[in-house]
C-alpha positions in Angstrom: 71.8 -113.3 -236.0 73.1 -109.8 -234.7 73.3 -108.6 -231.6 74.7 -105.3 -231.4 75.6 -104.7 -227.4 76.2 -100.8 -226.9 79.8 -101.8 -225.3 83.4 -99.7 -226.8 85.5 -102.3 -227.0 87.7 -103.4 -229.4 90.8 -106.7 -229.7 94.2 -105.5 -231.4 97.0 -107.9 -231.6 99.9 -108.0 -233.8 99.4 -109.6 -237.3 101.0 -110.4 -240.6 104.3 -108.6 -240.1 103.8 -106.7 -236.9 100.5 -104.7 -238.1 97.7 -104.6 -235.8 94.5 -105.6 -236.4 91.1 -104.8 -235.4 88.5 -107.3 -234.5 85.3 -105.7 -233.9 83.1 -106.7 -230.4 79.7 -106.2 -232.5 81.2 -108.8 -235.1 81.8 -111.5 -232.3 78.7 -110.4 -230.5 76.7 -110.6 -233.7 78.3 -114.5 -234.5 77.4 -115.9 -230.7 73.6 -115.9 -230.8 73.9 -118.4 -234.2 75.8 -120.8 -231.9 74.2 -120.4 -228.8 70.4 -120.1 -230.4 70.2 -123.5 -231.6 71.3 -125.3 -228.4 68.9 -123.1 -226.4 66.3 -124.6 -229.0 67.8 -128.2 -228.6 68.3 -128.1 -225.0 64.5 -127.0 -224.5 63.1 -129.6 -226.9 65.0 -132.8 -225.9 64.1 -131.1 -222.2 60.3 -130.9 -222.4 60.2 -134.5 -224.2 58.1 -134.4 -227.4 55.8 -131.8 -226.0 58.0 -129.1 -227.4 57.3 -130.5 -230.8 54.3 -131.7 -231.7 53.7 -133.8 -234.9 51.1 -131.7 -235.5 52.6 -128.6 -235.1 56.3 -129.4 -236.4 57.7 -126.9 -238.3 59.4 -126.9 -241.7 62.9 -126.8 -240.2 61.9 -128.4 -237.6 63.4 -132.1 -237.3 61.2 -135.7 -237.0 61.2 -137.6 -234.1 59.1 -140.5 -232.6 56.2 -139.6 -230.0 56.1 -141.5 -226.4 54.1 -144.4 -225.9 50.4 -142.9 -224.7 50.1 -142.1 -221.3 53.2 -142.3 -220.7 54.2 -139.8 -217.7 58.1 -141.2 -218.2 60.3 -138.2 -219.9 61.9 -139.3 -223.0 66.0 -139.2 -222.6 67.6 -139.6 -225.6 70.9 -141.2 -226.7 74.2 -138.7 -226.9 73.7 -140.1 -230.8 70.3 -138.8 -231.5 70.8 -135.8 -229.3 74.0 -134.9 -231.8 72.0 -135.9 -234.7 69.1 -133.2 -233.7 71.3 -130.7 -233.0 72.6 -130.4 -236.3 69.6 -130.4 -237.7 68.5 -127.7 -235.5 71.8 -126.2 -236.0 71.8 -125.9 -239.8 67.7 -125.0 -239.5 68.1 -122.0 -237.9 71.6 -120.9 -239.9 69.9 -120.7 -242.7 67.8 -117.8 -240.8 70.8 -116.7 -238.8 72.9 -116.2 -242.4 70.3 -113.9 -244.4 70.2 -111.5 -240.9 73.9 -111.7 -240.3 74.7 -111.1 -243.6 72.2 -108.3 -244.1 74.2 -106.7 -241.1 77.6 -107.9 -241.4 78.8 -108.1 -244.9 82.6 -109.5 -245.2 84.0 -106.2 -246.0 82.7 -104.5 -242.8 85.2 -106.6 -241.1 88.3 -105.7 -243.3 87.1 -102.4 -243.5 88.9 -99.0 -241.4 87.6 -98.8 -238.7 84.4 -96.3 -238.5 84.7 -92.8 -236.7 82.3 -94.0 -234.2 79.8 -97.0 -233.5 76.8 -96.0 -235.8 78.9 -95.3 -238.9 80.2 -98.5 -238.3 76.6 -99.6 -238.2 75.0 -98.0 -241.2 78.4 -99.0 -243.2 77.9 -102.7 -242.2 74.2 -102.9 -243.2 74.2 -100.5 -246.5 75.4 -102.9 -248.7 73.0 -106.1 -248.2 69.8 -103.3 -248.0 70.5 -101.8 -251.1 70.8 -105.0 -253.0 67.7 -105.8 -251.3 66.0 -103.4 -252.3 66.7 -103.3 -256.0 65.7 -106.8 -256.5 62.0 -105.8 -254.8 61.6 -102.8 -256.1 62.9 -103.7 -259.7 61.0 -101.5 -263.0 58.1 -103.5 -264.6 57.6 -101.1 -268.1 54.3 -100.3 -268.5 53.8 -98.8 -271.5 54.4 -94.7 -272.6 58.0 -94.5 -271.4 56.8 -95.8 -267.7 58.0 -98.2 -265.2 56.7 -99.5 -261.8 58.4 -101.3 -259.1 57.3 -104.5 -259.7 55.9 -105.1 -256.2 53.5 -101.8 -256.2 52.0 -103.2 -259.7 51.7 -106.8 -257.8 49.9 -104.3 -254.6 47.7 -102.5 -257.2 46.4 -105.3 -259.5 45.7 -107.6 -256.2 43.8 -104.9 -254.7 41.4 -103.8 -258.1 40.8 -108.2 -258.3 39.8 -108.1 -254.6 37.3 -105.3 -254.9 35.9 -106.5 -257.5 35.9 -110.1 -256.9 34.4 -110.1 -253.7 31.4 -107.8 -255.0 33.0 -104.2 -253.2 33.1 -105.8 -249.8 35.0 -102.8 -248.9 31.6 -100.4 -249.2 28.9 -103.2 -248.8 30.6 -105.0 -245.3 32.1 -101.5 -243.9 28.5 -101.1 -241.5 28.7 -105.0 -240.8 32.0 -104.5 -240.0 31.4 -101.5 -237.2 28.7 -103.6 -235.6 31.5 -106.7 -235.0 33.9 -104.2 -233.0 31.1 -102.7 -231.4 30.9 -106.5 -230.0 27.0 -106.7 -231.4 27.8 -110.3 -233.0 30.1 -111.5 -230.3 29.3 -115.3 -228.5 30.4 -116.2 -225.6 32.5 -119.0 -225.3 34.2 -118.4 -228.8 37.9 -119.7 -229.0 40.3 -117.1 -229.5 42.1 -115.5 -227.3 41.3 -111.7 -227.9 38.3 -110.1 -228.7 37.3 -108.4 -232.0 37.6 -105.2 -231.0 41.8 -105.9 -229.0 42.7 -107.8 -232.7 42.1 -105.1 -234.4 43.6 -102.7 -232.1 46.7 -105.0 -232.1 46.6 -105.3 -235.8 46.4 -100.8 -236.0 49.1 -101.2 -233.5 51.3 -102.4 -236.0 49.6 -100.6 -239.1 48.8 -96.8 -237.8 52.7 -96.6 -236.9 55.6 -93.9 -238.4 54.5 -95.1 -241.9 51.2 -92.3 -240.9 53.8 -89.7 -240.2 57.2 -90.0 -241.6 55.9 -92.2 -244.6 53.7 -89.9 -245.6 55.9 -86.7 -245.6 58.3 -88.4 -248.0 55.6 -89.4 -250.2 54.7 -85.8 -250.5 58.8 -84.4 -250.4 59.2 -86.7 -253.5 55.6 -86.8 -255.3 54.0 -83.5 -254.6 50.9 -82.8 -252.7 49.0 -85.0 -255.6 50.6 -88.6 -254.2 48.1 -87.9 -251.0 45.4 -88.6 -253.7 46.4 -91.9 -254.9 47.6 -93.0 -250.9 44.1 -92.6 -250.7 42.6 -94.7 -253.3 45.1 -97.1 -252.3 43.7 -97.6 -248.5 40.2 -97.9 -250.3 41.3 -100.6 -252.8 43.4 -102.1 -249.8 40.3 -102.5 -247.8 39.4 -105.6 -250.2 42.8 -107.2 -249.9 42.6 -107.2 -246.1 39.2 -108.3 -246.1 40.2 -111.6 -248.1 43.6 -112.5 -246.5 42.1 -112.1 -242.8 39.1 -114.1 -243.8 42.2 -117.1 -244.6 43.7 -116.1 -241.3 40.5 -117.4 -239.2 39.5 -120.4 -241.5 42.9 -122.1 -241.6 43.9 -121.2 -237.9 45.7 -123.7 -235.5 44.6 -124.0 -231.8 47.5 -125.2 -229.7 47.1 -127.6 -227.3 47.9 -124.5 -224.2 45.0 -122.7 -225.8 47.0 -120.2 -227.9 46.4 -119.4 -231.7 48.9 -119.7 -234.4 47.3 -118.2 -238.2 48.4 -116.2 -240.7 49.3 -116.9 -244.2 52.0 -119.3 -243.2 49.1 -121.8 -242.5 46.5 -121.1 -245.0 49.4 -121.0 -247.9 50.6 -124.8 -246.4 47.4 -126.0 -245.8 44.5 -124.1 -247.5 46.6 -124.6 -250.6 46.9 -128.5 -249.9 43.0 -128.8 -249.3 41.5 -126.7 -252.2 44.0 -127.6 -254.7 45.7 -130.6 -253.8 48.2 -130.7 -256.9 49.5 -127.6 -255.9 50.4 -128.7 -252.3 54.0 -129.0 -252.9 53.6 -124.7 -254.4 52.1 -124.4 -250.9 54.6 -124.7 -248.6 57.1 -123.3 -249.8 55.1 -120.0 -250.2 54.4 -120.5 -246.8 58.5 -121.1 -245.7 59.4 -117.7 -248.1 56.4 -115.6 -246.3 57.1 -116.6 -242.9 61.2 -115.5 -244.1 60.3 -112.3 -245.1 57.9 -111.7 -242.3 61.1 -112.3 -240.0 62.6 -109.6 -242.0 59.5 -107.4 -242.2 59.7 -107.3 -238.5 63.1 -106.6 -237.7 63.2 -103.9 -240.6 60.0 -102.6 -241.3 58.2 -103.2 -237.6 61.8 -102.4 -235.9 64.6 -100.7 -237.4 62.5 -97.9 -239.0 60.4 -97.1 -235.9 63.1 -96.4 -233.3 64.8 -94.7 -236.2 62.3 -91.9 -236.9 61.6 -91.9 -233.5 65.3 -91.2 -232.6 65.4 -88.2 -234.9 62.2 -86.5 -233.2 63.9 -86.7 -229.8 67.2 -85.7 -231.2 65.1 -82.4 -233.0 63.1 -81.5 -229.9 66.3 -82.1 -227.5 68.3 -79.6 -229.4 69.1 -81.1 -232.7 72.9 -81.4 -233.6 73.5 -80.3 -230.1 71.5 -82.6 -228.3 72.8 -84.8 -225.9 71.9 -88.5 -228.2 73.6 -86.8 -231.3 75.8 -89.5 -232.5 74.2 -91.9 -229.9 71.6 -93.9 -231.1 72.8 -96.9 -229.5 71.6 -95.2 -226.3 68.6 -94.5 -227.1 67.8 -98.4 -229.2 69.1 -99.7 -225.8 66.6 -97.9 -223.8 63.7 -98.7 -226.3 65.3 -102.0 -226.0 64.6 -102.8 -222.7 60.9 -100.9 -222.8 60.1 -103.6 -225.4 61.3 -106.2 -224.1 59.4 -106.1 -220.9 56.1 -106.5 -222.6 56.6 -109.1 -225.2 57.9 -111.4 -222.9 53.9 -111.6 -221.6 53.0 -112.6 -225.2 49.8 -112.2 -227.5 47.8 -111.3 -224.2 50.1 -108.9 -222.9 50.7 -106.8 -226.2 46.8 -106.6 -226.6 46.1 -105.4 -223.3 48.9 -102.6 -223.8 47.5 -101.5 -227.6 44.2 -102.0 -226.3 44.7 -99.0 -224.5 47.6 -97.1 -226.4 45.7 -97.3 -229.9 43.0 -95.0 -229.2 44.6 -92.9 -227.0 47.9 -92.1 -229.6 45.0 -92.1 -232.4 43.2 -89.3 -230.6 46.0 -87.5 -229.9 47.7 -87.5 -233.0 43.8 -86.4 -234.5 43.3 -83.8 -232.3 47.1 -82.1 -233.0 46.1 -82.4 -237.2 43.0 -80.7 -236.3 43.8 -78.2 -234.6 46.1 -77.0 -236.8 43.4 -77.1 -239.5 41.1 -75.5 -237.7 43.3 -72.9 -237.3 44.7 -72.5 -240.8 41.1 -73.4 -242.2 41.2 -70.3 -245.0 43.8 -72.8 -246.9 42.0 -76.2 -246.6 40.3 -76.2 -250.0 43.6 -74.8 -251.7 45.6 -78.0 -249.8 42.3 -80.0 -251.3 43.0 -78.7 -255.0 46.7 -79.0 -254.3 46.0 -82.5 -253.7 43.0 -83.5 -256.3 45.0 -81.4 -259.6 48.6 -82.8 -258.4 47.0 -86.2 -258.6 47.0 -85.8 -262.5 48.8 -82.9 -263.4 52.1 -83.2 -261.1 55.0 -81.4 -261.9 57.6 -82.2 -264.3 60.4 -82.4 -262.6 60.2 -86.1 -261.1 58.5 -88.2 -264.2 54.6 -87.1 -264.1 51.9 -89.0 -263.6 53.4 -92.4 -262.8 55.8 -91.0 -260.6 53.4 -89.3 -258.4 50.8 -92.9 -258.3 54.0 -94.6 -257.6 54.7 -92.5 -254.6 50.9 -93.0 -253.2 50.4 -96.7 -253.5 54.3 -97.6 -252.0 53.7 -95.2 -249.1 50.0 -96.6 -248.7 51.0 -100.1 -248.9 54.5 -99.2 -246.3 51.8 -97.9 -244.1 47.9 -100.1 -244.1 49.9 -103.0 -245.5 46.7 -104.6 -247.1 47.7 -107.1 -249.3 51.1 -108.0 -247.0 49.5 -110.7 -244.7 50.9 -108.9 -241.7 47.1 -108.8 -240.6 45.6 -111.9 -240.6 48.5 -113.3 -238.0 46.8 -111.2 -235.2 43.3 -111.2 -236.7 43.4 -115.1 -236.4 43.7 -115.2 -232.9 40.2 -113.3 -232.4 37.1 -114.9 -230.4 35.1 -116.1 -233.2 33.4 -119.0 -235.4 33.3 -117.1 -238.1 35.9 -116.3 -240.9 34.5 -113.7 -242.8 33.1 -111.7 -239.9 37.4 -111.2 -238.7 37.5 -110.2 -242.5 35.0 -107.4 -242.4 36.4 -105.8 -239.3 39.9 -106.5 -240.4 38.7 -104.4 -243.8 38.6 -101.0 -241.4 42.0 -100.7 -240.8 43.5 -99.2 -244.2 40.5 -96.8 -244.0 41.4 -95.6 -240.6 45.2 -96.2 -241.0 45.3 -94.1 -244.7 42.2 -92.6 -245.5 41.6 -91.1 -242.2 45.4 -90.1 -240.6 47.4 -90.3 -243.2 45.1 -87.6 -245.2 45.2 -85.7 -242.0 48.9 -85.7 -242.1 49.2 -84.9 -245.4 46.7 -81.6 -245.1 48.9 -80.3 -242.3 51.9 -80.6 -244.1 50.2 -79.1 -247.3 48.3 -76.6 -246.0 51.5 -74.9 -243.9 53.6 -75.2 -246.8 56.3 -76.3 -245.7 56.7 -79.4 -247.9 57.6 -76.4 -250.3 60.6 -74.8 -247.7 64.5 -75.9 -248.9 66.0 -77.8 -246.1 63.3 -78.8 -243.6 64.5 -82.3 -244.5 62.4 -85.4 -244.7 60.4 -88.1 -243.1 58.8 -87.4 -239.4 61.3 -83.9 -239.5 59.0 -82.8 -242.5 56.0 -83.4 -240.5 57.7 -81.8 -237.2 58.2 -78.9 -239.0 55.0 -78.6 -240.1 53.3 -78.3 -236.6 56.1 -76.4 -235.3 55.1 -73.2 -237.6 51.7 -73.7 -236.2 52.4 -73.6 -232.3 56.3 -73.7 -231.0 55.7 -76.3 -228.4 54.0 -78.9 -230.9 56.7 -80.7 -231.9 56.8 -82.0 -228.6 53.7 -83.0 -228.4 54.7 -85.0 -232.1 57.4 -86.3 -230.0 55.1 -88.0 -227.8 52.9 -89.1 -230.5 55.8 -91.0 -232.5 57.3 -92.4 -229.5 53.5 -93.7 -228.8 53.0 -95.2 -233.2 56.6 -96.7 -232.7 56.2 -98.6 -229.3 53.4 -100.3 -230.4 54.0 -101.2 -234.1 56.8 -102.6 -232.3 55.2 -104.4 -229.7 53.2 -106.1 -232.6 55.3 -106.9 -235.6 57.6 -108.5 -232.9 54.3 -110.8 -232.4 54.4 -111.1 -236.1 58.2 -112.3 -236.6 57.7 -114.5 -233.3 54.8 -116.8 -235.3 56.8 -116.7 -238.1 59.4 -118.2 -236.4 57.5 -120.4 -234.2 55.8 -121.8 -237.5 59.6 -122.8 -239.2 61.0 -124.3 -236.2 58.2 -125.3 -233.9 55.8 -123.9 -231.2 58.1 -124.0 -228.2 59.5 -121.2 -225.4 63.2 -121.7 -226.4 62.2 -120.6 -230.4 60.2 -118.0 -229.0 62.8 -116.4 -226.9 65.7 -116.8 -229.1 63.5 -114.4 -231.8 62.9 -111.7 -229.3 66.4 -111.5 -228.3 67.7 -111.4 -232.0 64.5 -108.6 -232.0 65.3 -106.5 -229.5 69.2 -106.2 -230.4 68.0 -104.7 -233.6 65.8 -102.3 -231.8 69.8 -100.8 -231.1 71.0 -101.4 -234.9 67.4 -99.6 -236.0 68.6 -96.1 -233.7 71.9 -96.1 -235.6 71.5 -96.6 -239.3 71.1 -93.7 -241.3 67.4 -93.2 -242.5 68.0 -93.6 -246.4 69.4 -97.4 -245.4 66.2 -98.4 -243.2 63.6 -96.9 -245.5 64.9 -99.3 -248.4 65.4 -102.2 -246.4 62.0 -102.1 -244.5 59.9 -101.0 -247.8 62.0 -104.3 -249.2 61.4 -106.8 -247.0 57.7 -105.9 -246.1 56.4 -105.3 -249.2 58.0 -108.8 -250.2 56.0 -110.4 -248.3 52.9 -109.8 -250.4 54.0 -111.9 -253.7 53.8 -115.7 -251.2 50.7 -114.2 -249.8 48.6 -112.9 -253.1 49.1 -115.6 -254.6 47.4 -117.7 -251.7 45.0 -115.0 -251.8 44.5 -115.3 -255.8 44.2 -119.6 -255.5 41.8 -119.3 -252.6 39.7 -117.2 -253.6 36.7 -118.7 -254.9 36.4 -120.5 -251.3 36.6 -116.7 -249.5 33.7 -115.7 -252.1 31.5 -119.0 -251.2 32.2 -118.4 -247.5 31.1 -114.7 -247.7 28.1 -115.8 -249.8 26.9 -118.1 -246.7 27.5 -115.5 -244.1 26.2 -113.1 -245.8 23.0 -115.6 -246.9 22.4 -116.9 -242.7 23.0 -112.9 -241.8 19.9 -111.7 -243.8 18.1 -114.9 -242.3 18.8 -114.1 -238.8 20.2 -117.4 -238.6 23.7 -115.3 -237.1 22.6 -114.0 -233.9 23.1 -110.2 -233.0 23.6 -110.4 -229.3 23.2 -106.8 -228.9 19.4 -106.6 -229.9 18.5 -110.2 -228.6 20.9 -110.8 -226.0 21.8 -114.5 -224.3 19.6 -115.6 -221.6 20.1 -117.4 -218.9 
């Protein structure tokens, strides 16, 4: 696991025939935590007895052991033996997680290499390597037919989301009112277990969807694809709706109460055990979907939900600060160390703490960033319906230059699925943790997130940067710069109001996909504090590594590992999904019957 400390340092001695040599600190720095993590996780375990691992709730990597004799109140001191014996297990558990991240950020050569003209070159030339491999084997060409590829993974997105929508009867149109009326809290029992309300898991779920994907994602859709790729993002967060619908419906019905009260769901548990009970022969399939999701959920959230926030949101403080002259110019390890530390201090708090903080940030950064779009629409309004005809006739009649049609649908439904994620799984992790007896009602208000996420601020990103043009203007660059630009020929001072807003989307996407990688964790090596720290220390050191790499290197290695985490999870979603339709069916039935109480219009009494 990495840790990149922002620390000049550097160990020269003589070597083979009097040359120096040069030892990097980040390389010995990155090496420690794979030592140190497993005996924190040993040292806690053997500490708190077999409390720290429940049968129960033992983990994949997670090593056997016997339980104490009932009622016994006498802490269980094991032999020197066993407690060698368990940490190598633990040991070789958690280095097979520690290799894939310190290989993806310290290849062999980076040591051997010359050394860098300064610390984030030395970054970005570590970690280019491992992400571009990554990324080819994700986003490898499926033909198609007519001369056409697609990346296999947005083909896997597509067809997933038409089977959903279809399957499930359109839930995305029929259940969007039902859905209003559960975060409006009209359905809502006391004394439900969860521990957040409908309304806080989806805010925490937005947190972690309505993040730079809305703003820098979709400016490179349209720098690559045209105006017309805004179209098919579109019908993407429409489609997507059914996806998350389904695989947040799972999220409830196969979640795990904890014996301190918390909630641990998401499709690591309905691929291992809604796989096991529905289709028993394929039990053995199960879990290991569930160990390669909860993997690439890991590396999701340090890529995806880390490395590519604070990056974009480095380069719009570097812009509005003065651009190459600004003070952080080559010092992005500066400003990942401050994000660091902001982060840091409110995941400690856990699931509780983040939802109270997105809670409140969600709607206010949603507003904001609303208001900004429409105000520059408002005020440019004589070009809406050209943007609108932009959009609609570059849909199917893009321009030649970058491979027509397919090109452009490519564009929309990898951007769409970077930024809703429906289909991903991401979701139903925080969405399983809501106050409620009832699966599919989580599913139908988890289903209004792509629609606010894409077809509501993405689209109003994508009409600001159509409708000024400057999509169209050589050298404006790309990602959130492209959309910067875009307010800035509106109103001067807006891109510091953007600056405000992306700081706002990053901090809590954050905040949640390091909830995200935390279960994941958790669910390999076993509900305990030691697990759970050791992640959000690996976390937050690439929070630093994410402000330094070069934006070409993040983009490929967070669109990799995220959208990887949809082929384990459709394919839970595809095998369980004749229970999802029979448990929409009954809620849907006792609904009409009245037998599912609406609180609102007959509340509780005493």
């Amino acid at each position: 696991m990495v840790g990149a400390v922002p620390v000049q340092c550097a160990f020269e001695g003589g070597g083979v025939g009097g040359q120096g040599h040069d030892v990097r600190w980040w390389a010995w720095v990155a090496i420690i935590p794979v030592h140190a993590a497993p005996a924190l996780v040993v040292h806690g375990a053997l500490w708190q007895g077999t409390a720290a691992f429940p049968s129960s709730d033992r983990g994949p990597f997670e090593p056997l052991r016997s339980s104490p004799p009932p009622r016994s109140r006498v802490r269980v001191v094991p032999s020197a033996s066993v407690f060698r014996a368990e940490r190598r297990v633990i040991r070789r558990a958690l280095a097979a997680l520690s290799s894939f991240l310190l290989l993806a950020a310290l290849p062999a050569s980076a040591l051997a290499a010359p050394a860098p003209s300064g610390l984030d070159q030395a970054i970005n030339n570590a970690f280019a390597p491992v992400a571009d491999i990554v990324s080819w084997l994700v986003f490898h060409p499926v033909p198609i037919g007519f001369g056409a590829s697609m990346p296999f993974v947005v083909l896997w997105l597509v067809i997933a989301a038409v089977f959903c929508t279809v399957y499930f009867g359109f839930i995305n149109i029929r259940g969007f009112g039902q859905g209003f009326r559960l975060i409006r809290g009209d359905f809502s029992r006391p004394g439900d277990t969860g521990e957040v309300s409908h309304f806080q898991a989806l805010a925490t779920a937005l947190s972690g969807t309505v993040g730079l994907g809305n703003i820098a994602g979709v400016a490179i859709a349209i720098s690559i694809g045209g105006p017309g790729a805004t179209f098919w993002m579109i019908v993407a967060g429409l489609l997507g709706m059914s996806s998350k619908f389904a695989e947040c419906t799972l999220g409830v019905k196969f979640r795990r109460i904890n014996p301190d009260g918390t909630i641990s769901g998401g499709p690591m548990y309905y691929l291992s055990q809604g796989i096991a009970e529905q289709r028993p022969r394929l039990a053995g399939l199960g879990k290991v979907l569930a160990v390669v999701f909860a993997l690439c959920c890991i590396g999701g959230s340090l890529g995806a939900g880390n490395m590519f926030q604070v990056n974009q949101t480095f380069q719009q403080m570097q812009l509005v600060s003065g651009g190459a002259n600004s003070v952080l110019a080559g010092n992005g390890w500066i400003f990942g160390l401050g994000m660091a530390v902001l982060v840091a201090v409110v995941i400690i708090g856990g699931l509780k703490s983040i939802a109270r903080v997105t809670g409140k940030l969600v709607p206010l950064m949603a507003l904001l960033y609303f208001a900004c779009g429409a105000f520059i629409i408002v005020a440019d309004f004589a070009n809406v319906v050209p943007a609108l005809q932009a959009i609609v006739s570059g849909a199917f009649t893009p321009e030649a230059g970058y491979g027509g049609f397919i090109g452009v649908l490519i564009q929309g439904f990898r951007r769409a699925a970077f930024s809703n994620e429906a289909g991903v799984g991401s979701a139903a992790i925080a969405h399983s943790a809501s106050r409620t007896r009832e699966p599919v009602s989580e599913g139908l208000v988890a289903l209004w997130e792509p629609f606010i996420d894409t077809v509501v601020i993405c689209t109003m990103t994508a009409l600001v940067i159509v409708i000024t043009g400057m999509y169209q203007v050589e050298g404006v660059g790309d990602g959130v710069q492209l959309t910067s630009m875009a307010y800035a020929s509106v109103l001067s001072w807006f891109p510091y109001l953007l600056a405000v807003s992306v700081f706002l989307f990053a901090f809590s996407t954050m905040l949640t996909w390091s909830y995200y990688g935390e279960k994941a964790t958790c669910y390999l090596f076993g509900e305990s504090r030691p697990v759970s720290l050791a992640y959000k220390f690996v976390f937050c050191a690439f929070v630093v590594i994410g402000a330094s790499a070069n934006l070409g290197v993040v983009i490929d290695f967070s669109d990799a590992m995220i959208l990887a985490m949809s082929v384990p999870n459709l394919i839970g979603v595809y095998l369980l999904a004749p229970l999802i339709r029979r448990e929409l069916r009954s809620y849907m039935a006792r609904l009409r019957s009245g037998e599912i109480r609406d609180y609102r219009k007959t509340p509780e009494t005493a």
